[in-house]
N, C-alpha and C positions, 0 to 999 in steps of 0.2 A: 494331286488334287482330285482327280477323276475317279481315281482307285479309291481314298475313303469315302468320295462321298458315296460311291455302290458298296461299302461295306453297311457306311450308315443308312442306308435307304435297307437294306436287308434288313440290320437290325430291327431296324421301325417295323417292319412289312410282320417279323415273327413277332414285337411287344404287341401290334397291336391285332393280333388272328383273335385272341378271347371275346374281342368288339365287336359290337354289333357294325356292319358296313356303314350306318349314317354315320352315325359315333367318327369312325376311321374316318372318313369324308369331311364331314367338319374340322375336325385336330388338323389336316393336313389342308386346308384351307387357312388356317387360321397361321400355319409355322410360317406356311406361303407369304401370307400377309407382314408376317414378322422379316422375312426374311427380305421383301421387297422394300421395306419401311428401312432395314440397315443398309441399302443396297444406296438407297437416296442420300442416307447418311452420310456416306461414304463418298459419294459424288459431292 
C-alpha cells in the first residue's frame, strides 16, 4: 500500500512541475478533500 502510494505521489509531483505552485497547491487540496470525503464514506 505504502509503496504505490510513493510511486503515485511521484508521478503527481513530475505531471504537475509544468504548474504554476498555486495551481499544484489547490489540485492537491482539493484530491485531499476528495479523498477525506471517501474516507467518511467508508466509516
Amino acid at each position: 500500500m505504502s509503496g504505490s502510494r510513493s510511486v503515485s505521489s511521484q508521478s503527481v509531483r513530475i505531471w504537475f512541475k509544468p504548474f504554476p505552485l498555486p495551481l499544484q497547491h489547490n489540485t492537491c487540496n482539493i484530491m485531499l478533500k476528495n479523498r477525506n470525503k471517501n474516507k467518511v464514506k467508508l466509516e
